[in-house]
C-alpha positions as CSV (number, residue, x, y, z in Angstrom):
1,X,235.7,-137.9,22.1
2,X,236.4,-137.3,18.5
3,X,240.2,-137.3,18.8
4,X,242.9,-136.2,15.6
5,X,246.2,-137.4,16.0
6,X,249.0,-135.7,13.6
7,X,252.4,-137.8,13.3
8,X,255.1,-136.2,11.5
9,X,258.1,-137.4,9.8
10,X,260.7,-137.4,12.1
11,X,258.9,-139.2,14.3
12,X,258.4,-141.8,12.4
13,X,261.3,-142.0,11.2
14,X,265.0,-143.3,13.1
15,X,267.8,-140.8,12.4
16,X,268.8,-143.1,9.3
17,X,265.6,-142.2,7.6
18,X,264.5,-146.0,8.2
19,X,260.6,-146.7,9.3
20,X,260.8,-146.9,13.0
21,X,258.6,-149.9,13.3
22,X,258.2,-150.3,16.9
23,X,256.8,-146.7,16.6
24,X,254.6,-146.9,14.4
25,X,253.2,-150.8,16.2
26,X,253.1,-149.2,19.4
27,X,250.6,-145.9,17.7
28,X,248.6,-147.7,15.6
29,X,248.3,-150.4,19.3
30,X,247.0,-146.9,21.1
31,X,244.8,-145.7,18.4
32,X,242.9,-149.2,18.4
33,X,242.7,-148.9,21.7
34,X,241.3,-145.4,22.2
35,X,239.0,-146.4,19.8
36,X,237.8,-149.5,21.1
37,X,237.0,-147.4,24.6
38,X,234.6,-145.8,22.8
39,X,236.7,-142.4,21.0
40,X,236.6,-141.5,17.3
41,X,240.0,-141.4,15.9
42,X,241.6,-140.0,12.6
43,X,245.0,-140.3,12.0
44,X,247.1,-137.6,10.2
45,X,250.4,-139.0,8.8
46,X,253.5,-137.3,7.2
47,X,255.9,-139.9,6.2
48,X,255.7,-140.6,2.7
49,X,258.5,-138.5,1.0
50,X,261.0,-140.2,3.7
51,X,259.5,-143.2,3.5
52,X,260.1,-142.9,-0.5
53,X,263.8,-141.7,0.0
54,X,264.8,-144.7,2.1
55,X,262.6,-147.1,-0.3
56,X,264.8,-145.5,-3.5
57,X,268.0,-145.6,-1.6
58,X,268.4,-141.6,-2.1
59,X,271.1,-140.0,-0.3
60,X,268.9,-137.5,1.1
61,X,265.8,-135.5,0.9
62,X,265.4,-134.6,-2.6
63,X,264.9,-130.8,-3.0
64,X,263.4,-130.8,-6.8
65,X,259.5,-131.4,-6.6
66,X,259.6,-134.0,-9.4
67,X,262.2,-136.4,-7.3
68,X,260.0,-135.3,-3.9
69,X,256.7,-136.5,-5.6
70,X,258.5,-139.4,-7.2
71,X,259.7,-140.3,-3.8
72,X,255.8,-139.8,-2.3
73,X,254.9,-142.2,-4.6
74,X,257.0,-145.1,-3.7
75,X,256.5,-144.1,0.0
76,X,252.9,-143.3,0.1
77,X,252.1,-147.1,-0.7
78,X,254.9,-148.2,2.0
79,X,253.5,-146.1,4.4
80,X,250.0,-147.1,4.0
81,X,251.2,-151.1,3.9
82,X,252.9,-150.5,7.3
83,X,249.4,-148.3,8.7
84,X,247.6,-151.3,7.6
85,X,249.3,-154.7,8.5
86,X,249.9,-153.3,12.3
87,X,246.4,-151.9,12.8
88,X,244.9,-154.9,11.0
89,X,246.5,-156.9,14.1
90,X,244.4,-155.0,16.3
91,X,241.2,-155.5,14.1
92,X,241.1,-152.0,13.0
93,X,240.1,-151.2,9.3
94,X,242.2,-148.4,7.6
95,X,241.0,-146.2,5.1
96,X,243.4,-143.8,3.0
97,X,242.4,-139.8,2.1
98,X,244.8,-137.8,0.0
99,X,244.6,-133.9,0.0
100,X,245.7,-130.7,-1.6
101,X,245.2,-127.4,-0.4
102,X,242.2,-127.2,-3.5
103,X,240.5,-130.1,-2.2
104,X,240.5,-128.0,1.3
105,X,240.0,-124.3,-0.3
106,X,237.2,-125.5,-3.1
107,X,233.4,-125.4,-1.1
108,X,232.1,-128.1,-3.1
109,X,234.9,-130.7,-2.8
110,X,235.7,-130.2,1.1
111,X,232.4,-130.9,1.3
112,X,232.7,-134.5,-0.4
113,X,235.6,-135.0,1.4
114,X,234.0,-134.0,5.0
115,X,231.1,-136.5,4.1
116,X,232.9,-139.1,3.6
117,X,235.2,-138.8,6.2
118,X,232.3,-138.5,8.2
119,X,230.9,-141.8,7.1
120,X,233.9,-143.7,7.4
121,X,233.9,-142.8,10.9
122,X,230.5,-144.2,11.1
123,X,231.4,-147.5,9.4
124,X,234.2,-148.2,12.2
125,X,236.9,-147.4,10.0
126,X,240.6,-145.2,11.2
127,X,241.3,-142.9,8.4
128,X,244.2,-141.9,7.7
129,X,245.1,-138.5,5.9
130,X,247.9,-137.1,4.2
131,X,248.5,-134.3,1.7
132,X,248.5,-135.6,-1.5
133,X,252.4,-135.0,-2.4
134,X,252.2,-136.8,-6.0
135,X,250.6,-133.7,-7.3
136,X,250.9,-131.1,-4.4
137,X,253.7,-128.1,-5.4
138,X,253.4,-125.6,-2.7
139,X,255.2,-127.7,-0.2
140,X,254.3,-130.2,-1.1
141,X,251.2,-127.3,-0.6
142,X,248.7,-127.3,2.6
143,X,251.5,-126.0,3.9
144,X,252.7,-128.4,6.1
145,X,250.8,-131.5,7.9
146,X,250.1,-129.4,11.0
147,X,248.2,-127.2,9.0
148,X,246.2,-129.6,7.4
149,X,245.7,-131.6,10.6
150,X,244.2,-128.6,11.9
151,X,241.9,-128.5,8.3
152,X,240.4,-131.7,9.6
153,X,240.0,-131.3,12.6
154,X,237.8,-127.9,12.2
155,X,236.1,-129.5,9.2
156,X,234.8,-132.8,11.3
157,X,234.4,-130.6,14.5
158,X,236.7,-132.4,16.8
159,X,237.1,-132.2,20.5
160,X,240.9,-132.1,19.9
161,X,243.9,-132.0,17.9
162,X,247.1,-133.5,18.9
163,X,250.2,-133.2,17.0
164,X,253.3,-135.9,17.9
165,X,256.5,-134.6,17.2
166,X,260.1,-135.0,18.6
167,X,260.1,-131.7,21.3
168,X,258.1,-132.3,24.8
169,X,255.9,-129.3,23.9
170,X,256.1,-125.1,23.2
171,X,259.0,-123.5,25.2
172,X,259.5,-120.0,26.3
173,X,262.5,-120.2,23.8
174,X,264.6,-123.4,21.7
175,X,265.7,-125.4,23.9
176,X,268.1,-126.8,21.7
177,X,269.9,-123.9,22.1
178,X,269.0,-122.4,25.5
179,X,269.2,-124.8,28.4
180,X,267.0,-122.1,30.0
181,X,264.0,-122.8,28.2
182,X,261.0,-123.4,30.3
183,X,258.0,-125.7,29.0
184,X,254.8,-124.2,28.7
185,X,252.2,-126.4,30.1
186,X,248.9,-124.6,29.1
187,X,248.4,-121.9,26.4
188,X,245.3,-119.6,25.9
189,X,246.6,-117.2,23.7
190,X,249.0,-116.9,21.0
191,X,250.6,-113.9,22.0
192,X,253.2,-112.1,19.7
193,X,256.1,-113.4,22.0
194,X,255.0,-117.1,21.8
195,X,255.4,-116.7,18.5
196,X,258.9,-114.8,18.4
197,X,260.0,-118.2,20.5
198,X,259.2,-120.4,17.6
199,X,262.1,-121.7,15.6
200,X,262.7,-123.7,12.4
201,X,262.2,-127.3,11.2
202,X,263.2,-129.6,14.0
203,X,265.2,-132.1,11.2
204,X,265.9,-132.8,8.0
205,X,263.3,-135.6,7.7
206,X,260.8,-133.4,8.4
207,X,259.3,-130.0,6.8
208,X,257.4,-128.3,10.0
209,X,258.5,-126.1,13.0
210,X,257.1,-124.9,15.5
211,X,256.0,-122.0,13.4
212,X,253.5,-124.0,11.8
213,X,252.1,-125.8,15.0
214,X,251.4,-121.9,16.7
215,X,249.4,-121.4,13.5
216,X,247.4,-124.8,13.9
217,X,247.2,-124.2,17.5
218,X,245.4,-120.4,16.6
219,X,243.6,-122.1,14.1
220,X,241.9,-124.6,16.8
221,X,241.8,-122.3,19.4
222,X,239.2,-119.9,17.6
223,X,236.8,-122.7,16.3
224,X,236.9,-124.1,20.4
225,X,238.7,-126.7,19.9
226,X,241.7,-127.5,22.5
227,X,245.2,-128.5,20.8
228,X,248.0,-130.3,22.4
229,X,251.7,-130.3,21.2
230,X,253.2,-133.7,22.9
231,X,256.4,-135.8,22.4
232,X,255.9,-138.4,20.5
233,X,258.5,-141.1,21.6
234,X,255.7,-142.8,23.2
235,X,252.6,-143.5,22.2
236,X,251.3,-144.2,25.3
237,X,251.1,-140.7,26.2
238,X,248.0,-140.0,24.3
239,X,246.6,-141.9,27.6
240,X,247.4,-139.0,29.7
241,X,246.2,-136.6,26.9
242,X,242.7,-138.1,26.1
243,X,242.2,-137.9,30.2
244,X,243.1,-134.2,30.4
245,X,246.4,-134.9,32.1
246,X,249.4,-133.0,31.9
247,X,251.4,-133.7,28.9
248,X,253.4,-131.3,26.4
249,X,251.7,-128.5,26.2
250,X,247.8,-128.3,25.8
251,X,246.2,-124.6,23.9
252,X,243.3,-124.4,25.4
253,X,240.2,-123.2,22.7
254,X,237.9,-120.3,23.1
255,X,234.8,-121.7,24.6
């Protein structure tokens, strides 16, 4: 299988806004692992604004773009440091791609970029993508990494998308603040009341909701391409996923 992964901030991330290291070992352990049983894997990685807000010892997330892209500079080369040290230990070679929404919306360059993401997977390497937040200004500007994860995953034609974030999967309403929420376990179409039960960003770490993972999901779901939404505590649970068991919520695609 040709398998996207998305990983956002606040999963990355402890509540302090530290690097959660054990995190980001035991991912980068599952990845190789996947990878080495035979699956193609790209990596899509939020991470480097926080990253770059705990490296500067910033109170909190800036909310001026110059101090956000000053902070993705500092955290972009932490991030990719950590990404490759703890996959190098598994004997997987790490390559980095930054995007903007241009690079994505401009014919000519999304086709360099699709060829040589293409090639890297055939030279063995993991790529890992993020939006390129030096010089992105519409937030900072794909909109956010679920929507670009879904970008990549339509552009290389993979046979799914998962997204790792900090909820189990898409309820019938918050459950943060409904104790009556149910968990979806299989979508196959975005109705207008899924959508009306999506809520805001998750923390402050992070800049998605579950707004923008509905929109990934649609956007997967009409190219045929099934889209899971999966708690990303534990790595492991990409196991489960890449075998077709139960775990979060899966969207199935339009075959």
């Amino acid at each position: 299988m040709r398998i996207v992964v998305k990983v956002g901030s606040s999963t990355l991330s402890h509540a302090t806004g530290k690097v959660n290291l054990r995190f980001m070992d035991g991912l980068c352990r599952v990845l190789a692992d996947l990878k080495n049983a035979g699956n193609e894997v790209i990596l899509v990685s939020s991470g480097a604004i926080a990253m770059g807000v705990s490296k500067l010892s910033l109170p909190s997330r800036p909310a001026d773009i110059p101090t956000k892209q000053a902070a993705a500079a500092v955290g972009q080369c932490e991030l990719m440091y950590t990404y490759d040290k703890f996959f190098g230990e598994y004997n997987q070679t790490v390559a980095q791609i930054l995007l903007t929404a241009d690079d994505v919306a401009n014919s000519e360059r999304r086709t360099h970029f699709e060829n040589t993401l293409e090639r890297l997977i055939e030279l063995g390497a993991v790529p890992v993508i993020n939006e390129n937040d030096t010089i992105a200004t519409k937030e900072i500007a794909v909109g956010d990494n679920d929507t670009l994860a879904a970008i990549v995953a339509v552009s290389v034609r993979a046979d799914l998308l998962v997204l790792l974030t900090d909820i189990d999967g898409l309820y019938t309403c918050d459950p943060r603040k409904n104790k009556e929420a149910v968990l979806l376990s299989e979508v196959r179409e975005i109705t207008p009341e899924i959508m009306c039960s999506a809520g805001g960003s998750g923390t402050s770490l992070g800049t998605g909701g579950m707004c923008t993972k509905l929109q990934a999901a649609k956007m997967c779901m009409e190219n045929g391409m099934d889209m899971v939404i999966a708690k990303g505590e534990n790595p492991a649970i990409l196991y489960d996923i890449e075998e077709g068991k139960s775990a979060g919520t899966r969207f199935i695609g339009k075959r």
